[in-house]
Gaussian input, Z-matrix of N, CA and C with variables (Angstrom, degrees):
# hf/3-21g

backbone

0 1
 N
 C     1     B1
 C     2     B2     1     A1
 N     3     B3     2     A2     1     D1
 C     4     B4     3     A3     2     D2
 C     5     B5     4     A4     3     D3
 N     6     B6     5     A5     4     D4
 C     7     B7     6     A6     5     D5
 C     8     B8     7     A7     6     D6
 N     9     B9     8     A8     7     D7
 C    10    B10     9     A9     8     D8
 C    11    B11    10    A10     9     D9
 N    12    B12    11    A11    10    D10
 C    13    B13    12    A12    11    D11
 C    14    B14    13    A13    12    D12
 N    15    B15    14    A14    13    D13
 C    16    B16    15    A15    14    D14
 C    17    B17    16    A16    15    D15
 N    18    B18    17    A17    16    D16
 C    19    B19    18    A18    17    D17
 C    20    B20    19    A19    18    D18
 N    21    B21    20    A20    19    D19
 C    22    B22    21    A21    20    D20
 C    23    B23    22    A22    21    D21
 N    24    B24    23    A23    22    D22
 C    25    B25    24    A24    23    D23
 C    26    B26    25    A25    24    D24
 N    27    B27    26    A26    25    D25
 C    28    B28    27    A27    26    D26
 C    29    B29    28    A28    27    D27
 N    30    B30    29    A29    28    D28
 C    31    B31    30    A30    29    D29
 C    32    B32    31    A31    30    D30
 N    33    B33    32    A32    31    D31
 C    34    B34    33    A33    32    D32
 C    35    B35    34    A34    33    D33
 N    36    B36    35    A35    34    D34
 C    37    B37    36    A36    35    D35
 C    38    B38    37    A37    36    D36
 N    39    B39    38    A38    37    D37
 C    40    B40    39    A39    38    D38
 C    41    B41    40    A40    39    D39
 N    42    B42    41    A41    40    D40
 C    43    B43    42    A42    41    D41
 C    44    B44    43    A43    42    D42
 N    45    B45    44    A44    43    D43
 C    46    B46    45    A45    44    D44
 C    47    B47    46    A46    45    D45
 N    48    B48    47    A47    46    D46
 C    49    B49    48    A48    47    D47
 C    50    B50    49    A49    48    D48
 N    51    B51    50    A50    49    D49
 C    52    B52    51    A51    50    D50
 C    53    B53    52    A52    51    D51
 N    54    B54    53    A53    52    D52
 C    55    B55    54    A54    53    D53
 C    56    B56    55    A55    54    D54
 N    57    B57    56    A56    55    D55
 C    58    B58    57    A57    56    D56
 C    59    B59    58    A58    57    D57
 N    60    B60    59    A59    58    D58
 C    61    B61    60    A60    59    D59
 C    62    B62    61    A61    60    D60
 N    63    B63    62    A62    61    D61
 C    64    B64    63    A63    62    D62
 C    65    B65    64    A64    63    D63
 N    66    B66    65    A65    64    D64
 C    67    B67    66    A66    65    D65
 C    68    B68    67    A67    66    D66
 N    69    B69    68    A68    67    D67
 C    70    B70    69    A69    68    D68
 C    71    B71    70    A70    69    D69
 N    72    B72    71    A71    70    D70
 C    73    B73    72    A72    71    D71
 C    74    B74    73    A73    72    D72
 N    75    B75    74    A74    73    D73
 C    76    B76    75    A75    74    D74
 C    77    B77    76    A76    75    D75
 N    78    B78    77    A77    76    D76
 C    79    B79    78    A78    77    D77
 C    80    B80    79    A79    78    D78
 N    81    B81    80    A80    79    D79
 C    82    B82    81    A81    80    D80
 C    83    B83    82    A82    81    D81
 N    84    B84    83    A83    82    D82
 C    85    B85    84    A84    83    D83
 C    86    B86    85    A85    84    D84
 N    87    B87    86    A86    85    D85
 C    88    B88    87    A87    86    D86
 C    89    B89    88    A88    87    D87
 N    90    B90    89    A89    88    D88
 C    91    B91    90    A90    89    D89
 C    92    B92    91    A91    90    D90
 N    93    B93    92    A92    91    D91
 C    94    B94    93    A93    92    D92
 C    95    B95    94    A94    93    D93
 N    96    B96    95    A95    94    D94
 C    97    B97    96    A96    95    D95
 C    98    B98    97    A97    96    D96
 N    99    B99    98    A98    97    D97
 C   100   B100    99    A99    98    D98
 C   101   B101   100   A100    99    D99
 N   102   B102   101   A101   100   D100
 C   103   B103   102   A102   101   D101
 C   104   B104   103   A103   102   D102
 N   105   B105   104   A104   103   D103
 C   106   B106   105   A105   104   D104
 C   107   B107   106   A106   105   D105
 N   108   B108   107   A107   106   D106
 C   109   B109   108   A108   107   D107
 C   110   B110   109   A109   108   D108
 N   111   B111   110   A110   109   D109
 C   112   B112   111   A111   110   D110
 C   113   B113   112   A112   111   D111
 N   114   B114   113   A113   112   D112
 C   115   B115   114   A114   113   D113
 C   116   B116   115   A115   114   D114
 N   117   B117   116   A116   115   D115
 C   118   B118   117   A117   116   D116
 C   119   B119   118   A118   117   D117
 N   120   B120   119   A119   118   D118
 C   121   B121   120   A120   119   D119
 C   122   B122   121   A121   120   D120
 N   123   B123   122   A122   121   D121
 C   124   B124   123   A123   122   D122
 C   125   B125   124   A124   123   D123
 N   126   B126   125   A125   124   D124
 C   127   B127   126   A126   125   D125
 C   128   B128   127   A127   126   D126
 N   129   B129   128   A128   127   D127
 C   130   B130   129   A129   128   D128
 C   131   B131   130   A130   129   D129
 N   132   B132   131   A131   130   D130
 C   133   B133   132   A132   131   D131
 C   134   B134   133   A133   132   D132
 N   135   B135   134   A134   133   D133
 C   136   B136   135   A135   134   D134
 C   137   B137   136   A136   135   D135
 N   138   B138   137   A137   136   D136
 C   139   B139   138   A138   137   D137
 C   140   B140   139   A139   138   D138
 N   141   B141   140   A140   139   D139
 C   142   B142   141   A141   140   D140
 C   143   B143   142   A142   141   D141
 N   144   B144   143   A143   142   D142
 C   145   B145   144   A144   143   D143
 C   146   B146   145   A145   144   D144
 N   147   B147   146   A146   145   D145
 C   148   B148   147   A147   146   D146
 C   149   B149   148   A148   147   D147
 N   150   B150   149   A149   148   D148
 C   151   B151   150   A150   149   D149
 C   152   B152   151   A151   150   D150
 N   153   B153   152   A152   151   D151
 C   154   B154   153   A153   152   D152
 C   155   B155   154   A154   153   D153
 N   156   B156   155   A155   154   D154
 C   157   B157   156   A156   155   D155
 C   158   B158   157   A157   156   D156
 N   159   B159   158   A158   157   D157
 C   160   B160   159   A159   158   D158
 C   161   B161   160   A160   159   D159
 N   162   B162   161   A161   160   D160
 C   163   B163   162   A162   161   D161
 C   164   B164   163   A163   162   D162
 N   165   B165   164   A164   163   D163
 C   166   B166   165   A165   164   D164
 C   167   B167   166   A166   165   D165
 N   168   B168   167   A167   166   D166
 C   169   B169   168   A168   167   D167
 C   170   B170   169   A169   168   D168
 N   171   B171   170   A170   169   D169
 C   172   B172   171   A171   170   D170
 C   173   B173   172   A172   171   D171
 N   174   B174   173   A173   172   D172
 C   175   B175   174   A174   173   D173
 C   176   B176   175   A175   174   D174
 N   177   B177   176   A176   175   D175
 C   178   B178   177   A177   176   D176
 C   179   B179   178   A178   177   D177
 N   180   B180   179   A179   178   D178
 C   181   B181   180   A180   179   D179
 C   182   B182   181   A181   180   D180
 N   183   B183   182   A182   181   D181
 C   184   B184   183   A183   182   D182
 C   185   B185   184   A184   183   D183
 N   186   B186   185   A185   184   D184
 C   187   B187   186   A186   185   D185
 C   188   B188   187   A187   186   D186
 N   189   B189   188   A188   187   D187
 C   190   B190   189   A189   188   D188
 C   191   B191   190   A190   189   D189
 N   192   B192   191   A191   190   D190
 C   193   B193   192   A192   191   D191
 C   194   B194   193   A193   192   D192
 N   195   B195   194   A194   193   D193
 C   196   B196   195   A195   194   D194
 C   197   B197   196   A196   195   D195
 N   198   B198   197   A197   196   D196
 C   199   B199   198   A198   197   D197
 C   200   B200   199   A199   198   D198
 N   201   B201   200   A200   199   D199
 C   202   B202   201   A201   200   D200
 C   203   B203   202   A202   201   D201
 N   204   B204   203   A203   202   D202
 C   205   B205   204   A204   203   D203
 C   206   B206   205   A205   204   D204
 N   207   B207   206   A206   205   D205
 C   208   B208   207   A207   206   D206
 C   209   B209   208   A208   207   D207
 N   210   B210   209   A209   208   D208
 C   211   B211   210   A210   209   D209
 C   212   B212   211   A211   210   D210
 N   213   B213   212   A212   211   D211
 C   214   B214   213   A213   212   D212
 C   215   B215   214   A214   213   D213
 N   216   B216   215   A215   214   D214
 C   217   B217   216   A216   215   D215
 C   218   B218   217   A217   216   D216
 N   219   B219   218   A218   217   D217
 C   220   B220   219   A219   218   D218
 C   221   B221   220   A220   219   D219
 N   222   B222   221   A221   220   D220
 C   223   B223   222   A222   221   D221
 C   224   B224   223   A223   222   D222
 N   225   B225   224   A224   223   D223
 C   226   B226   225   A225   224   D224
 C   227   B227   226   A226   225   D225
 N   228   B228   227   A227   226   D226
 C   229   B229   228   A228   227   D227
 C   230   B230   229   A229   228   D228
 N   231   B231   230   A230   229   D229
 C   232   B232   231   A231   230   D230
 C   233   B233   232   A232   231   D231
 N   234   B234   233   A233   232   D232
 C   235   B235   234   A234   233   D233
 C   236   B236   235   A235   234   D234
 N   237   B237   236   A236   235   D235
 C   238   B238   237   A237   236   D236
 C   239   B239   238   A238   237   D237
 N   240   B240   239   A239   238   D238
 C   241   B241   240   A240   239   D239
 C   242   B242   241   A241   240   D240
 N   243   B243   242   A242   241   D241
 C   244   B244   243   A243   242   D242
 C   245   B245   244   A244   243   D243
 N   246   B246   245   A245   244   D244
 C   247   B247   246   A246   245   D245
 C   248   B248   247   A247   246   D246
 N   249   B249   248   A248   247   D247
 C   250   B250   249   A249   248   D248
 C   251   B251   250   A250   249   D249
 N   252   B252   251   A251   250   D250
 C   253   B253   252   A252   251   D251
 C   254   B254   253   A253   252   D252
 N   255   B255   254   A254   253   D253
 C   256   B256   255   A255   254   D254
 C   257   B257   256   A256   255   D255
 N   258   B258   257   A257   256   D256
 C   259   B259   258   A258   257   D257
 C   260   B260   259   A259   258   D258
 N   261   B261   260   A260   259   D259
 C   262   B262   261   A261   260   D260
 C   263   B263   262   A262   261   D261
 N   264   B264   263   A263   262   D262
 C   265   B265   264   A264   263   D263
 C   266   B266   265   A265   264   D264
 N   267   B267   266   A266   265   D265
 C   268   B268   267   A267   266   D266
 C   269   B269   268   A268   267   D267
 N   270   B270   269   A269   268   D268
 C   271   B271   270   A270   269   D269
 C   272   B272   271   A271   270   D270
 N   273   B273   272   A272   271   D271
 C   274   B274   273   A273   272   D272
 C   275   B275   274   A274   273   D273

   B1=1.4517
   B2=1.5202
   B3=1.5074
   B4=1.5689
   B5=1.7359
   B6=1.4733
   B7=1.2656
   B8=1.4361
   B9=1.1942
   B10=1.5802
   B11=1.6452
   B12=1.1501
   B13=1.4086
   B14=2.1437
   B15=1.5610
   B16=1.4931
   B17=1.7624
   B18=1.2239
   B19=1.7322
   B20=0.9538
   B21=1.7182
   B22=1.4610
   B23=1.5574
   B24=1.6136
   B25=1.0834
   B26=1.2631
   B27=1.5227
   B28=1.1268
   B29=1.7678
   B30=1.7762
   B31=1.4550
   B32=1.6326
   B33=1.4682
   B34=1.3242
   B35=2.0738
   B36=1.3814
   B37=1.7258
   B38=1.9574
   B39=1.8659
   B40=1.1899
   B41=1.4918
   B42=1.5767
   B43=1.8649
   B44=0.8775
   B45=1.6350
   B46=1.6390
   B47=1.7070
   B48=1.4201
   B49=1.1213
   B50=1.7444
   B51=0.9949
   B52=1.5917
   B53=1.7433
   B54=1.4262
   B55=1.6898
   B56=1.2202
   B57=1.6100
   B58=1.4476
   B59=1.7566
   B60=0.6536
   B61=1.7514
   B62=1.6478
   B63=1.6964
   B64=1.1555
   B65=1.5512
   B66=1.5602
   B67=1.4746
   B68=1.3646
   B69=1.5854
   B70=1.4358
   B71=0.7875
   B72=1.1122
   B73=1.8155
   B74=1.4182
   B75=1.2955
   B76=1.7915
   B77=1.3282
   B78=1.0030
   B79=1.9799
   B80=1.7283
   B81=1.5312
   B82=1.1834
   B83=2.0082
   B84=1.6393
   B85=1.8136
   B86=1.2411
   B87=1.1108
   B88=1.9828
   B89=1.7933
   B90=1.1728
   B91=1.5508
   B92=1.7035
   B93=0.4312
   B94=2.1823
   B95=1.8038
   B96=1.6008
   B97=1.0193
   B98=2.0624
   B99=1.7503
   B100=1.2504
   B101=1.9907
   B102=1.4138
   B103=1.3836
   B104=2.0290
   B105=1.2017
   B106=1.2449
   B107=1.5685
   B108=1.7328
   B109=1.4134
   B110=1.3022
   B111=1.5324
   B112=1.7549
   B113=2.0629
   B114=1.0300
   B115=1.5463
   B116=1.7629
   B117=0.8733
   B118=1.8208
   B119=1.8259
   B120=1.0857
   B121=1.5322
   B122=1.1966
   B123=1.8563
   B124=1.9940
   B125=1.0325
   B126=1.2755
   B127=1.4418
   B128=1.6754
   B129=0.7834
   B130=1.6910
   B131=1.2133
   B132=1.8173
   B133=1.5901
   B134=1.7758
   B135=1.1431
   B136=1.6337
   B137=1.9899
   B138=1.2472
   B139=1.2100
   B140=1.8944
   B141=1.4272
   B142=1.8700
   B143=1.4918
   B144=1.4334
   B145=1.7344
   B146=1.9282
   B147=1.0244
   B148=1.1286
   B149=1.2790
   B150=1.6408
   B151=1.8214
   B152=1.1902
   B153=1.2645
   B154=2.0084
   B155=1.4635
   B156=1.5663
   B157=2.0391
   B158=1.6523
   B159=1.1424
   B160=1.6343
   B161=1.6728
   B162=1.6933
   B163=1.0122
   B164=1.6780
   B165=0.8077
   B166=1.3038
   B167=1.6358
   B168=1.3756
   B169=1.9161
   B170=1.2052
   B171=1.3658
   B172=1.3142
   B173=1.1785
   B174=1.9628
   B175=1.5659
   B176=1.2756
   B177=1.5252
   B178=1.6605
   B179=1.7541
   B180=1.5377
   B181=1.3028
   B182=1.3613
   B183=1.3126
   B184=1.2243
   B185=1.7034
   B186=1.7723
   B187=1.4794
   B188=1.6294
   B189=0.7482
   B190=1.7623
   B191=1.8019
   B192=1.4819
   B193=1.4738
   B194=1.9223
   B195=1.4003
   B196=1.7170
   B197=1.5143
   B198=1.4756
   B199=1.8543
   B200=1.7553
   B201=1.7383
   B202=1.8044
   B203=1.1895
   B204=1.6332
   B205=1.0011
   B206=1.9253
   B207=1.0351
   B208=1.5167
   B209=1.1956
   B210=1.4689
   B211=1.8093
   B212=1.3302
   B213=1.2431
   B214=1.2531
   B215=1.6915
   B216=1.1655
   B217=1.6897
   B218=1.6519
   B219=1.5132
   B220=1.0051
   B221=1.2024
   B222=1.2937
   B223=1.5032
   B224=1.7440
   B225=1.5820
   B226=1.5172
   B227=2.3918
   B228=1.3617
   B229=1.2401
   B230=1.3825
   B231=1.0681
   B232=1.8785
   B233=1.7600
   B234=1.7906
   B235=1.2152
   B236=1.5764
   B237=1.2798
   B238=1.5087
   B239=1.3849
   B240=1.0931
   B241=1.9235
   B242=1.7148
   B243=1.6365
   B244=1.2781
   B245=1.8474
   B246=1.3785
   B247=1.1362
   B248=2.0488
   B249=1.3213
   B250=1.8078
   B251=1.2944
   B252=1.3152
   B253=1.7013
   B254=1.9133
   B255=1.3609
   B256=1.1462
   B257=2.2141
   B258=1.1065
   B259=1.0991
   B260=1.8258
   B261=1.4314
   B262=0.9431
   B263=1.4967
   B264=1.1131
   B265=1.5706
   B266=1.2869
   B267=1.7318
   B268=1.3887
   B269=1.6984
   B270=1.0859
   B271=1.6352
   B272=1.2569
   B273=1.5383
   B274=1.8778
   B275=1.4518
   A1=112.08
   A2=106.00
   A3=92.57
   A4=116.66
   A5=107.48
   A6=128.55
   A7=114.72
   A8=118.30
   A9=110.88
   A10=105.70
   A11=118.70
   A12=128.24
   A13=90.63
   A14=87.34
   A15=88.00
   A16=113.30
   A17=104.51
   A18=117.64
   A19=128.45
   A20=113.74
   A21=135.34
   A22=101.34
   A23=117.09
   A24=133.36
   A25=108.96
   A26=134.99
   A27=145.77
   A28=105.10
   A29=101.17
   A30=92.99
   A31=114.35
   A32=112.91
   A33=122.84
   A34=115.18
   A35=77.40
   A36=112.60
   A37=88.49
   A38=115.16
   A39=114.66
   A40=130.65
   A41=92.83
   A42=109.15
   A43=123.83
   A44=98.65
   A45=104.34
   A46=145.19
   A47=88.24
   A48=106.11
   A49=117.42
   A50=100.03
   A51=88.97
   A52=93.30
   A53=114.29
   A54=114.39
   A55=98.99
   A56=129.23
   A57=117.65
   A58=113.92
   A59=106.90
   A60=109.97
   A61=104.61
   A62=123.16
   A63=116.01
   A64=127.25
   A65=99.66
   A66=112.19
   A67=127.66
   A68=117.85
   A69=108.99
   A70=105.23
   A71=131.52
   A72=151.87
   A73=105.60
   A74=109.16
   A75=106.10
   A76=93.40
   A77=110.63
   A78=99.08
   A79=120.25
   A80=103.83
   A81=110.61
   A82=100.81
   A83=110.05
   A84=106.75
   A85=111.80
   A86=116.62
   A87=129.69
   A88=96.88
   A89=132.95
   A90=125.24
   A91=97.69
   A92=129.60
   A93=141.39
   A94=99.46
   A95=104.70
   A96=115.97
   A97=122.73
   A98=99.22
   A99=127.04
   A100=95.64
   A101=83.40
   A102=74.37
   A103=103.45
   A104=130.66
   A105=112.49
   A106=125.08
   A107=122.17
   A108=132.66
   A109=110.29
   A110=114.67
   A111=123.82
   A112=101.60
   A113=82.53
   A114=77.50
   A115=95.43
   A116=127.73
   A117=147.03
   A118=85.39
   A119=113.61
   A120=120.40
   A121=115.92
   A122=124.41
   A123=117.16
   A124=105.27
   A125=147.86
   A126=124.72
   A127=90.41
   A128=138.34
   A129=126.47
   A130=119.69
   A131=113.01
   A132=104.69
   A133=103.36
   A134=144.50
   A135=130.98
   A136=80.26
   A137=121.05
   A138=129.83
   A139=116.84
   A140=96.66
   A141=109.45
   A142=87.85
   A143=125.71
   A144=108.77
   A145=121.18
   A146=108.90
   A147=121.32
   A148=121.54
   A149=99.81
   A150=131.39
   A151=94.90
   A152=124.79
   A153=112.10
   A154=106.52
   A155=106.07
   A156=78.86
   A157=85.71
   A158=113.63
   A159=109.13
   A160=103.37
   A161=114.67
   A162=137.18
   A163=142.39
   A164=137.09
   A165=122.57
   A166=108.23
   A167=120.10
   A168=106.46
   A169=91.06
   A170=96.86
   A171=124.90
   A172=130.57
   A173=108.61
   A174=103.80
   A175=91.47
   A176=117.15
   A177=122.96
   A178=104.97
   A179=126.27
   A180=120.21
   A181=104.98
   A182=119.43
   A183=116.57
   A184=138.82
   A185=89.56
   A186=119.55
   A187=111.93
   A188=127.31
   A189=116.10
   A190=111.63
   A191=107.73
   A192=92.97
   A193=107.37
   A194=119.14
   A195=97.30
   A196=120.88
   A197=110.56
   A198=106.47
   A199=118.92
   A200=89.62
   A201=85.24
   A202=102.21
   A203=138.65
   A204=106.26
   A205=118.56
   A206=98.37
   A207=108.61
   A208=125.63
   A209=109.60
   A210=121.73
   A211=109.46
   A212=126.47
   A213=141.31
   A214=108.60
   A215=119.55
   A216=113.25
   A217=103.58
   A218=132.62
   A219=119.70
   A220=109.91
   A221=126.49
   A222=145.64
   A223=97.95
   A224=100.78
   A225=130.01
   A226=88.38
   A227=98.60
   A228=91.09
   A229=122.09
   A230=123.43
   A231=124.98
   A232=103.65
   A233=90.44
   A234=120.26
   A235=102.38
   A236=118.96
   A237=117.66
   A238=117.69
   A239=102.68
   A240=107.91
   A241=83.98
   A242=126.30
   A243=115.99
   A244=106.29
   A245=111.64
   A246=120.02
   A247=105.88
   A248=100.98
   A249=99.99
   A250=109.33
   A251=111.84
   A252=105.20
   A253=87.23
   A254=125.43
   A255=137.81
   A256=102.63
   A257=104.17
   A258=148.70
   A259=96.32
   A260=120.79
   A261=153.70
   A262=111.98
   A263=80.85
   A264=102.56
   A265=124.69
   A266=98.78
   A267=113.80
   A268=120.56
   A269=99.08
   A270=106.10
   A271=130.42
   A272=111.31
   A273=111.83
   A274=113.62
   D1=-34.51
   D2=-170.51
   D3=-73.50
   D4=-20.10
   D5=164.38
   D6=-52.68
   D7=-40.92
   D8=-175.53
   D9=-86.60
   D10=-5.26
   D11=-146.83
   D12=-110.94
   D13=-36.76
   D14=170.54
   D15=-63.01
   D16=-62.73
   D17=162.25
   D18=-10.04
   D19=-69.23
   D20=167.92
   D21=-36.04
   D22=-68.47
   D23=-170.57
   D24=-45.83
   D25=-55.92
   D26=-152.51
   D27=-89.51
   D28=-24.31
   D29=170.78
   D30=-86.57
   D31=-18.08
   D32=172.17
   D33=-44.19
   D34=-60.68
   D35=-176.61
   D36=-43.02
   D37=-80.49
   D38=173.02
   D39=-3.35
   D40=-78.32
   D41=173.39
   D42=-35.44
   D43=-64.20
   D44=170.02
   D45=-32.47
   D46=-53.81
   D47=166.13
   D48=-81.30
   D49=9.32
   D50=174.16
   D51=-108.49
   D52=-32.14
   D53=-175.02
   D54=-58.49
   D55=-46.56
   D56=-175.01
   D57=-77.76
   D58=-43.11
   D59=178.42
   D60=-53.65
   D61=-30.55
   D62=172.02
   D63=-68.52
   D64=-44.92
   D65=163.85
   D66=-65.36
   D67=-16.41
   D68=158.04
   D69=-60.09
   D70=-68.89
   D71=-153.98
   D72=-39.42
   D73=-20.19
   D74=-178.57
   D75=-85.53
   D76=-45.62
   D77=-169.61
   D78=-60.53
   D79=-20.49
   D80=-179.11
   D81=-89.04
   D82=137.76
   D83=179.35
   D84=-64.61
   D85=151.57
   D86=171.94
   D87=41.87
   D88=24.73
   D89=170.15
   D90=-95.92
   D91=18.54
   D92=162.04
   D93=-83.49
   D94=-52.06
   D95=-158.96
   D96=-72.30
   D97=-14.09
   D98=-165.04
   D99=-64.40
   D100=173.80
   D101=172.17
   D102=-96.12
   D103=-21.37
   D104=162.92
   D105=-59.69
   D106=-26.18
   D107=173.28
   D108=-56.81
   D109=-38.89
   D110=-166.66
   D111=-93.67
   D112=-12.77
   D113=-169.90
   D114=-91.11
   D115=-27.82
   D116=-168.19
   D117=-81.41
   D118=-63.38
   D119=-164.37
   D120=-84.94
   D121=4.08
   D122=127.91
   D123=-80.75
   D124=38.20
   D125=168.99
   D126=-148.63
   D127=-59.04
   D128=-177.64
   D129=-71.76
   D130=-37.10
   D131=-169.77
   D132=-71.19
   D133=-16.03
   D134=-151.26
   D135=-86.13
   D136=-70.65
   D137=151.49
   D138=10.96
   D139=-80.10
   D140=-164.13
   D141=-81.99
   D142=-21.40
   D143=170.65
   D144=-68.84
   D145=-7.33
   D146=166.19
   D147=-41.59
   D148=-56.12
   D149=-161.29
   D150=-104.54
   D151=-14.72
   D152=-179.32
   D153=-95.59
   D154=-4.11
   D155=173.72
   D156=-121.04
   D157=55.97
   D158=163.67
   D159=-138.10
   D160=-37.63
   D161=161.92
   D162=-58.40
   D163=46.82
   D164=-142.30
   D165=-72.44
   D166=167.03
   D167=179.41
   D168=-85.72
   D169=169.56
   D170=-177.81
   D171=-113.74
   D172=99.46
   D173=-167.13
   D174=88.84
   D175=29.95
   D176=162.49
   D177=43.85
   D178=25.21
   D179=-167.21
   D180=-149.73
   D181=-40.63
   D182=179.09
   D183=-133.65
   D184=110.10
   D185=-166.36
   D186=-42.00
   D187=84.53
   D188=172.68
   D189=-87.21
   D190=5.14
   D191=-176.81
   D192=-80.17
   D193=-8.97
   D194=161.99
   D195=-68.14
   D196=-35.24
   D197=164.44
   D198=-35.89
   D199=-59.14
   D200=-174.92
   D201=-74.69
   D202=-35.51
   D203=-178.19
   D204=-94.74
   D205=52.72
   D206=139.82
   D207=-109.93
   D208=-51.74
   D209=160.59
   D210=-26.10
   D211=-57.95
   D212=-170.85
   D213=-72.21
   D214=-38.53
   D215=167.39
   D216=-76.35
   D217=-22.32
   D218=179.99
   D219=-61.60
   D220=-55.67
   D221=-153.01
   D222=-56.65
   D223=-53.99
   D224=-167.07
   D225=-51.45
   D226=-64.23
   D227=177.57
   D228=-57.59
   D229=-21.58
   D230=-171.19
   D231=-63.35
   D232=-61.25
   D233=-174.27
   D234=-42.72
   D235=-60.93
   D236=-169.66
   D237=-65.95
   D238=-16.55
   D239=-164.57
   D240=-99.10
   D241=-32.93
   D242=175.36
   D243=-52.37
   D244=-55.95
   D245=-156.91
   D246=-65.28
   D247=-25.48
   D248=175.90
   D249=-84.75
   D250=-27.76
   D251=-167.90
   D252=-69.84
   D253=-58.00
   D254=-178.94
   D255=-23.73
   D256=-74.62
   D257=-161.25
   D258=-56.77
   D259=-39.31
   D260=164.57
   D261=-44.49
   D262=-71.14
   D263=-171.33
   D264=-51.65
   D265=-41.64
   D266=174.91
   D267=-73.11
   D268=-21.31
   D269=170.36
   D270=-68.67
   D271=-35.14
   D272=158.05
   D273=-101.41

């Protein structure tokens, strides 16, 4: 268990770092457009669209739905590693 629990973790870590590397990428011009921007944005944007039609920006300019949705993958990781350690436990 603690092995899969590392995983989780390590795929957590992944995301993450791909959610922030995406949101730079806006600040930088036509880097959306790269092939690392498009390759980042099938895998994060279906994700951060979740939080953008619940979210709206603010001042029509500024996106805060990658913040929550990190908060929101954090939680997602707590929760799961709650539920194995749990799960764990019950097995010995």
């Amino acid at each position: 268990m603690i092995q899969f629990a590392s995983f989780l973790v390590t795929l957590h870590d992944i995301y993450l770092y791909m959610v922030i590397g995406y949101v730079l990428l806006s600040w930088i011009p036509n880097a959306r457009t790269s092939f690392i921007g498009e390759l980042l944005a099938k895998f994060v944007e279906p994700y951060l669209s979740i939080f953008r039609r619940f979210i709206p920006p603010i001042g029509g300019v500024l996106d805060i739905s990658p913040i929550v949705a990190i908060i929101a993958l954090r939680f997602i990781l707590q929760g799961l590693l709650a539920i194995l350690s749990y799960v764990d436990g019950m097995m010995f």
